[in-house]
N, C-alpha and C positions, 0 to 999 in steps of 0.2 A: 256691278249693279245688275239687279233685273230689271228686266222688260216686263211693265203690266199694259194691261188694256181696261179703261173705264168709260161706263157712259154719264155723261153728265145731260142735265135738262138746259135749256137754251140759255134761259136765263141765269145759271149756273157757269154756262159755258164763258158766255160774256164777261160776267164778273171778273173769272180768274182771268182771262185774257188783259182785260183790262187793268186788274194788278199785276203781272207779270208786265205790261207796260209802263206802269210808275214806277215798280221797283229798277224796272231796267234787267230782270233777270227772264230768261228761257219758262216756258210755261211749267215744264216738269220741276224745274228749282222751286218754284209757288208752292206746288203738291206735296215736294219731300217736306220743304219749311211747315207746310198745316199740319203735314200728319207727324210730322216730330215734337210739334207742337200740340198737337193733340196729346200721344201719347205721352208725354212730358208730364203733362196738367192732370192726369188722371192718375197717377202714383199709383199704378199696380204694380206687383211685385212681379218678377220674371217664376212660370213654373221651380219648384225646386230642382236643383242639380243640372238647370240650363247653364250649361256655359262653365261649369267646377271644373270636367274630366277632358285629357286631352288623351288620348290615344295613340297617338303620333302615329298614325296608321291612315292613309288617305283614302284610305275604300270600305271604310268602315260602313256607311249607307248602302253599301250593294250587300254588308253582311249585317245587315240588322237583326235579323230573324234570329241566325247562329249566335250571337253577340248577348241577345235577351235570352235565349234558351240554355246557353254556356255560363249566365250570372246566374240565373235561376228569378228572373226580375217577377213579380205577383207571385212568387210561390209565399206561404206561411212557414 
């Protein structure tokens, strides 16, 4: 998992508190559960070819640049 940082408004703040207290779960469990929830209900598709190609190559983000320049990715 990542670490985010958000600000909420006061009464915002309460709210979730106070559901994270019914439900009996950790504040950050409330947050994952709205926003999976959120993006759930809104049926966008993921960009194409997120998530198709494995590489099996673990440092492929340190070589992005090479990686796009060696497909030829935007060329015609």
């Amino acid at each position: 998992m990542h670490r985010r940082t958000i600000y909420l408004d006061r009464d915002l703040e309460v709210r979730l508190k106070l559901e994270a207290m019914r439900r009996k779960k950790p504040v950050a469990a409330v947050i994952r559960d709205a926003l999976r929830s959120y993006f759930n209900d809104r049926h966008e598709k993921l960009p194409p070819g997120v998530g198709a190609f494995r590489s099996n190559r673990k440092k492929t983000a340190e070589r992005a640049e090479k990686v796009l320049r060696d497909s030829r990715f935007g060329e015609d």
